[in-house]
N, C-alpha and C positions, 0 to 999 in steps of 0.2 A: 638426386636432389631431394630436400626434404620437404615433404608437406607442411603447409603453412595450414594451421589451425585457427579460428576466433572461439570465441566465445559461444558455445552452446552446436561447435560443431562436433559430429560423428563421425567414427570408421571401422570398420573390421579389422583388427590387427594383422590379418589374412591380406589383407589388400596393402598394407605396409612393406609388411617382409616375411617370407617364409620362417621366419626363425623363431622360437618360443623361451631362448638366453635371450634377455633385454636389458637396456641399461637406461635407468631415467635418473635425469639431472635437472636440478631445481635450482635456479639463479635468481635470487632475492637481496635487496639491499635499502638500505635506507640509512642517510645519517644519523649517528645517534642509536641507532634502535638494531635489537636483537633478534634474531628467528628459532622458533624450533620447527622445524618441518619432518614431519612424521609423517607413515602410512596405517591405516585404519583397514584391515582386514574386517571385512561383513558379510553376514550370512544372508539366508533369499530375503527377509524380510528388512533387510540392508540394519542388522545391530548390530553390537560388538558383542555376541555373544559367549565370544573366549578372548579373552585381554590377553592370551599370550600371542594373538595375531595383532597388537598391537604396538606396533616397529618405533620406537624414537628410541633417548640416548641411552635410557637404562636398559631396555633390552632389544639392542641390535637385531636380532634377527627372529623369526619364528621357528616352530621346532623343527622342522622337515626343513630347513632353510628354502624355503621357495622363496622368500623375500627376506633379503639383506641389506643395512645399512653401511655405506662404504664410507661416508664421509663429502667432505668438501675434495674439488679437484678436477681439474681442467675445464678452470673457469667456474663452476658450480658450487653455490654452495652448498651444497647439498645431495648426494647421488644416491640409489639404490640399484641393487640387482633384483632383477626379477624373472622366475624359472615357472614358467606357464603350465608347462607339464608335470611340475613339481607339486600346484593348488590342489591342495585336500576338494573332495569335492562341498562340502559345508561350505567352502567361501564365494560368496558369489560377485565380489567387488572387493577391488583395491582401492580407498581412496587415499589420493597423496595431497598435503594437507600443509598448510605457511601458518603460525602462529606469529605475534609479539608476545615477548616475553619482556613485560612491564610495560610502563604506558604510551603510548604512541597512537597511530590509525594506517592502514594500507593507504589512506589516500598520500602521504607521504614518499613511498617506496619509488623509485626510479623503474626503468626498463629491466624486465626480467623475464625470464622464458621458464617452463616444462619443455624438455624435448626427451626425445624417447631414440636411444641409437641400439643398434642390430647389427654383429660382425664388423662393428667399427665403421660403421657410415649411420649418420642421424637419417633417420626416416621419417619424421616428426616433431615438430616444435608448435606450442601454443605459447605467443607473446602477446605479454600484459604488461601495461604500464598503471599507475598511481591514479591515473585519469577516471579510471573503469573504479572506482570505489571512493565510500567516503569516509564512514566513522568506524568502518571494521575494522576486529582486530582478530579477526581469524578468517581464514580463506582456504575453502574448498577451491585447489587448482585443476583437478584434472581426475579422473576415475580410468582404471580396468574394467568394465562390468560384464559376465557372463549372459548373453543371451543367445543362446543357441552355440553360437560361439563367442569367442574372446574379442571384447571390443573397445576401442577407445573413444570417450569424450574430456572435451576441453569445457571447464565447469564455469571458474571463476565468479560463485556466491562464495559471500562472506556471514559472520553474525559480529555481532558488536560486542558481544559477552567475550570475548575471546575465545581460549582453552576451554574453558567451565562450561560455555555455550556448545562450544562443539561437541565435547564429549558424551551433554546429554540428549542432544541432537542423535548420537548414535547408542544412546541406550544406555552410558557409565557413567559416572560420576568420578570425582576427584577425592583423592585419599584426604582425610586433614590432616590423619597422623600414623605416620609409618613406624612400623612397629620394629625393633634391631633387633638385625640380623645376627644369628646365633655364632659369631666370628671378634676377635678383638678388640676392633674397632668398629663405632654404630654405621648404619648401612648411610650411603647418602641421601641426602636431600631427591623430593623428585625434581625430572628434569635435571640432571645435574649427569658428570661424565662418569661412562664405566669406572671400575676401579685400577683396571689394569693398563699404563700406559702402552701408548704407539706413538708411532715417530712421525710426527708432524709432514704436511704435504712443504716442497721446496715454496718457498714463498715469491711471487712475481713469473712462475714459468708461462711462458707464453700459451693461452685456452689453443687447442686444439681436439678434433673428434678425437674421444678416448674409444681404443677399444675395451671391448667390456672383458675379456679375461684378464690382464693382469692386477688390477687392485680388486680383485671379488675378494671377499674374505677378511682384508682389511679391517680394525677397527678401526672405529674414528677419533680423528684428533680431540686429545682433550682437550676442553673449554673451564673456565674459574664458571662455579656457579654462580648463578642472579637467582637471588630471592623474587620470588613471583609477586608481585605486583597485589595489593588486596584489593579484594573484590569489592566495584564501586555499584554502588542501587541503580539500575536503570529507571526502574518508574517511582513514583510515590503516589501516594494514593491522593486521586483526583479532588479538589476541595467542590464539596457540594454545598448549593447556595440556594437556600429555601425559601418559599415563591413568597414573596410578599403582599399582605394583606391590606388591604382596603380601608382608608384613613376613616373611624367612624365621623359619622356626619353628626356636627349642632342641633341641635332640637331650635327651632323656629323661633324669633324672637316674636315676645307679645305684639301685637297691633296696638300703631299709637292711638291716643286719642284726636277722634275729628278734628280737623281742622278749624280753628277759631274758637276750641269750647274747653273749656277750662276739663282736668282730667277729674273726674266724680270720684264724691269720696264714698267708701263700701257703705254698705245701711249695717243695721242688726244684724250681725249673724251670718253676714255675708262673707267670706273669704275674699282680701284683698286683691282686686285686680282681675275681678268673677263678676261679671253681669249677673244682675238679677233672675234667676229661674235657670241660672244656667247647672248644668248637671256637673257634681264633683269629677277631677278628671278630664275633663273639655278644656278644650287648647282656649288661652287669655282673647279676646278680642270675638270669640266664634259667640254666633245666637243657637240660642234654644233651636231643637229640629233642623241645623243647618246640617249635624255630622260633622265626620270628621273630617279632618283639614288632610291635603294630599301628604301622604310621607315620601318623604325621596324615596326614592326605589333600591335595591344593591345595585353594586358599582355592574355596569353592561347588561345591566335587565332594565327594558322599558317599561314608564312610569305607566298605572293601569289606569283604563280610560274613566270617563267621567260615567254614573250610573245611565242608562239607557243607551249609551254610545257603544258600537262596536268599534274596539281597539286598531289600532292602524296596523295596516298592510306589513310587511318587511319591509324595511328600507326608506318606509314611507315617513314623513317626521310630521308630528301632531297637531293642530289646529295652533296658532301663534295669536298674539296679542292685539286684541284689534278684530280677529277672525272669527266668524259664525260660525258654530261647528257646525255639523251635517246635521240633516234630517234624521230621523229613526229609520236604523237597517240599512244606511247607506255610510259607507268608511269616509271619518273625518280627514282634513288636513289637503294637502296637493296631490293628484292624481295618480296612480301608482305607477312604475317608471319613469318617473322625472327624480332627478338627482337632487339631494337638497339643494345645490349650488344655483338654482331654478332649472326654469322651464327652456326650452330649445334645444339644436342641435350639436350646437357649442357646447351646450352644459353636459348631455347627455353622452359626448365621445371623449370628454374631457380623463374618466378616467385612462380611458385605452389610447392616450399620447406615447407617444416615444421616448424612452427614458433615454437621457443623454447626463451622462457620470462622469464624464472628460476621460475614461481611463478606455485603452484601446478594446478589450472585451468589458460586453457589456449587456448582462441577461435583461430581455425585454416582459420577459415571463417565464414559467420553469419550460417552454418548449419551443421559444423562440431567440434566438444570440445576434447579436450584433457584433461588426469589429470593421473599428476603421485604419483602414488602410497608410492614413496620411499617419498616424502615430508611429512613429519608429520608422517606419519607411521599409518594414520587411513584411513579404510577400506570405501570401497564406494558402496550403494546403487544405485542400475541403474536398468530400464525398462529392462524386458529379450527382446531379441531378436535385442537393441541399438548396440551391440559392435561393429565396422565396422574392425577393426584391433587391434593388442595388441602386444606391444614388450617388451621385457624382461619377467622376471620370478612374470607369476600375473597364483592366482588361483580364479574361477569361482565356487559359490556355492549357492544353487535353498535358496531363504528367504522365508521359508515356516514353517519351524518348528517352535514351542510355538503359543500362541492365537494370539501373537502382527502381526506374518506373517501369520495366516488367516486372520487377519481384514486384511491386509491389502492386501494380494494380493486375496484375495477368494470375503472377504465382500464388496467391493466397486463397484462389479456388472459391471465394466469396466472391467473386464479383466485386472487388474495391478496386473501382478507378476514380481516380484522382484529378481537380481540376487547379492550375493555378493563376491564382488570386492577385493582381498588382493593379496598381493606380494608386488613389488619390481621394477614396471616396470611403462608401460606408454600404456593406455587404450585410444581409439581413439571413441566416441560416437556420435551416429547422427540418425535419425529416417524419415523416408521418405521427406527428403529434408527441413523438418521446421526449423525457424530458432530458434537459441540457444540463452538463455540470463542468464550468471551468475548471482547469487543477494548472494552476501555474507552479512551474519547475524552476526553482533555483541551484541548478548544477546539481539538483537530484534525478533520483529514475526512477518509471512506472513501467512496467508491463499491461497493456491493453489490449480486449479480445479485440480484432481486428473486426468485427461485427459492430463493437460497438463505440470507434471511432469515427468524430464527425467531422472534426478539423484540426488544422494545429501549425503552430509558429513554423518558418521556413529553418528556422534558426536552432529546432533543436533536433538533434541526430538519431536517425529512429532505424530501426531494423526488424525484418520479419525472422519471428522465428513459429517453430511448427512443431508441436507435440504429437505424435503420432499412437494409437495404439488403437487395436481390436475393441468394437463397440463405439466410438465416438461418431456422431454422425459426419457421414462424408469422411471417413477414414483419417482427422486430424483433425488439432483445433491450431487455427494460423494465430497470432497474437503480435503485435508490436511493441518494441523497448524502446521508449522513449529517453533521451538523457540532455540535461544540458540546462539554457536556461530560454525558456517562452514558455508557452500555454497550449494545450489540449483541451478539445472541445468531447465530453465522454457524456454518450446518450444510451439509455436506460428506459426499460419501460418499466414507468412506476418508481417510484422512490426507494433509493438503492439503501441498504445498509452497511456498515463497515465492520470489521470483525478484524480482531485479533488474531495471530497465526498461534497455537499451542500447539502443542506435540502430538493431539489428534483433531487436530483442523482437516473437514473434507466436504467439496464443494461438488457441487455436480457440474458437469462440464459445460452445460444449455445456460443457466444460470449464472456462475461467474461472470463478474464483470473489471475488475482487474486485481492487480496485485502489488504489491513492493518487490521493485526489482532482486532485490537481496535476498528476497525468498526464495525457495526448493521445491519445485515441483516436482511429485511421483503421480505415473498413470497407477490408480487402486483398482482393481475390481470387487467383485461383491464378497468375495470368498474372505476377503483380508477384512474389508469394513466388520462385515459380520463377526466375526474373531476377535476384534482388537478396540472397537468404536463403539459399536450396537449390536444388543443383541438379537435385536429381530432384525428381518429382510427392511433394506430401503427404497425398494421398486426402482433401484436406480444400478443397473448394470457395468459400468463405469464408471469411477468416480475421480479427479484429480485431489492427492493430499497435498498440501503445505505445508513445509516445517523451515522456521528460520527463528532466528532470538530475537525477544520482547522488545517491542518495535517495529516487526512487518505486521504487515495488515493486508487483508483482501476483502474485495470488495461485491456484493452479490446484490442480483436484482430479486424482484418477488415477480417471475418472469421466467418462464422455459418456450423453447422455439417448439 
């Protein structure tokens, strides 16, 4: 019987089948839309460092044939052979790999499998459907990769660039213009069929386990080429919107004349609308030795105190109309901590009321969350020991029963146990002072360090997964993929920043705080970073890389455990 694979599971190929002749079949479909499904031969540092180990239509196979393209057939679109004792040692990963070829997205494609058969019984299948992806259009499915020994994972990240994305994802780039070949007629298009026909598989034979020797060798059926699809800009450069400046302020209108007195008219020599002895310069209406009249201040700088007075407090607001200032060397205005709003205890707690937004999450501060219960009427996962308060009618219950609440609260080795959340009311959450950050999901996905998850919708489908490697504290970092559509409550000490995934993005693993599910994570040590990133030492022994196309992002705190 053959093992059933998901996403981001492992095995030794040693634990599958004795055998090292394999046969992988890739079944892909979608209406409308095209596949190239190739394998990417990569070396330790996982590049494509010799393109002749890279397996699609124009060259079927490698040179030592350890990996050959056989074609669509039984059931599959797509098959290869693959000879384990054959891999030069330079390769140190197969990956097998679903392209669209023109425009479309994997969220499209119906049910399709990887499986892996051995002496003609499948020993392994990793099925995916359209569900598990959204704007990709290229799909890492599944890897061979050498550690110690020969082993299999089931991948399924995609990048949204298609081909062009993936390829420089592994180090190559894409030809613009192939040069003809020294023969008759010009060489083909890339992507397009061998030159030499082969005779099509029967078309509607009923899928059964193939065994792997009699179509080894086969080319593949030819296909009419499709012009590749032109490459569309993912980003454009962000519009920047500069800070706007502070409306100058009116110069003071003159002071009318007294009331009941006719307006005087100037003497000799007077400047009109200048009191007598008054100094050239001096504002219309001011006496001799009064000074100058107050200027408004700039916009968010308070006005400066009158001469002899010491300026008010913070917060404090300045002697009013009607008001005695203070004495000398005592602060004018209302006592300091009293709210302008006045004086008492109503005034004074006014700011720190409850903020109520009608929307079911609702931050009370960056370290305190609220979420009521009565909206939507679905139930909420939260960290035990978060609740800080809870009003109205909510019941409290330990997420522990079935496998799904051991993995999750037992397996992940943090200590996350789970409590859940139902009733009617409004639940107050918060955890030793970190701050909160909603991320609501609409049928997207996040990868989250399981450390620094607080709460989250019942509604969206989450799964522990666990990077493993030498150096990490506690021998692994657990993390959760969230997908679907509700909200995630992700706490942070200190205000987190967002970053872009590039082709040497590298995060230390204490730090990270999450990622885009469509990203790629490699465990890095220092040996690599140093070589390829920086070139001095980064006191960091361990490091997680990310690679995925423009558009994942990760997320890091200013914060190590």
């Amino acid at each position: 019987m053959a093992r059933e694979f998901q996403r981001g599971h492992k095995a030794k190929i040693s634990d599958l089948t004795a055998g090292t002749d394999l046969y992988v079949g890739v079944q892909i479909a979608a209406p409308g839309l095209t596949f190239d499904i190739s394998c990417f031969g990569l070396d330790a540092d996982e590049r494509l460092s010799d393109d002749r180990y890279f397996v699609f239509f124009n060259q079927p196979k490698t040179p030592e044939e350890s990996v050959q393209l056989l074609g669509a057939q039984s059931g599959d679109t797509e098959s290869f052979r693959v000879t384990l004792d054959r891999i030069p040692a330079n390769i140190h990963k197969l990956s097998f790999t679903a392209t669209i070829d023109g425009a479309g997205q994997m969220s499209q494609i119906g049910p399709g499998h990887l499986r892996i058969v051995a002496g003609g019984e499948e020993v392994a299948r990793y099925a995916f459907t359209g569900a598990e992806f959204s704007t990709e259009r290229a799909v890492m499915l599944g890897d061979f990769y050498l550690k110690d020994v020969w082993r299999f994972a089931a991948v399924g990240q995609g990048f949204d660039g298609g081909l062009d994305a993936l390829l420089r994802n592994f180090g190559g780039e894409v030809a613009e213009d192939e040069p003809a070949a020294p023969q008759q007629q010009a060489a083909a298009p890339g992507f397009a069929p061998p030159q030499q026909a082969a005779a099509p598989p029967a078309f509607g034979a009923p899928a059964q386990a193939p065994a792997p020797a009699p179509a080894f060798g086969a080319p593949p059926a030819p296909q009419a080429p499709v012009p590749p699809a032109p490459a569309q800009p993912v980003h454009t450069a962000p519009t920047m919107v500069a800070p706007m400046a502070p409306a100058p302020v009116p110069p003071p209108a003159p002071a009318p004349a007294p009331y009941g007195q006719p307006p005087q008219q100037p003497q000799y020599g007077q400047v009109p609308g200048q009191y007598p002895g008054q100094v050239p310069g001096q504002a219309p209406g001011q006496y001799p030795g009064q000074g100058q009249p107050p200027q408004t201040p700039p916009y968010g700088q308070p006005a400066p105190a009158p001469y002899g007075q010491q300026p008010p407090a913070y917060g404090q607001q300045p002697p009013g109309y009607g008001q005695q200032p203070a004495a000398y060397g005592q602060p004018g205005g209302v006592p300091q901590g009293v709210p302008a709003t006045g004086a008492g205890l109503a005034a004074a707690l006014a700011p720190y009321k409850e903020t109520a937004t009608g929307a079911r999450w609702t931050p009370q501060n960056q370290q305190l969350m609220r979420v009521d219960l009565a909206m939507g009427g679905v139930p909420v996962l939260a960290r035990q020991g978060s609740m800080v308060m809870y009003q109205g009618k909510v019941d409290f219950g330990y997420k522990g029963a079935g496998f799904a609440g051991r993995v999750v609260g037992n397996a992940t080795g943090q200590e996350m146990q789970l409590m859940r959340c139902t009733g009617r009311g409004q639940v107050f959450l918060a955890e030793n002072g970190a701050h909160l950050h909603p991320i609501e999901l609409q049928g997207d996905g996040i990868c989250v360090s399981a450390e620094n998850v607080l709460a989250f919708d019942e509604t969206l489908q989450y799964e522990v997964r666990r990077i493993e490697g030498h150096g990490i504290p506690g021998g692994a970092l657990f993390t959760m993929q969230f997908q679907g559509t509700g909200t995630v409550v992700v706490k942070t000490h200190g205000v987190p920043v967002v970053l872009p995934v590039t082709p040497t993005t590298f995060a230390d693993c204490q730090a990270v705080v999450a990622w885009s599910s469509a990203s790629q994570v490699i465990l890095s040590s220092q040996v690599r970073l140093r070589r390829n990133a920086y070139p001095g030492h980064s006191g960091e022994t361990v490091n997680l890389q990310f690679r995925g196309a423009p558009g994942n992002f990760i997320v890091v705190q200013p914060y190590e455990v």
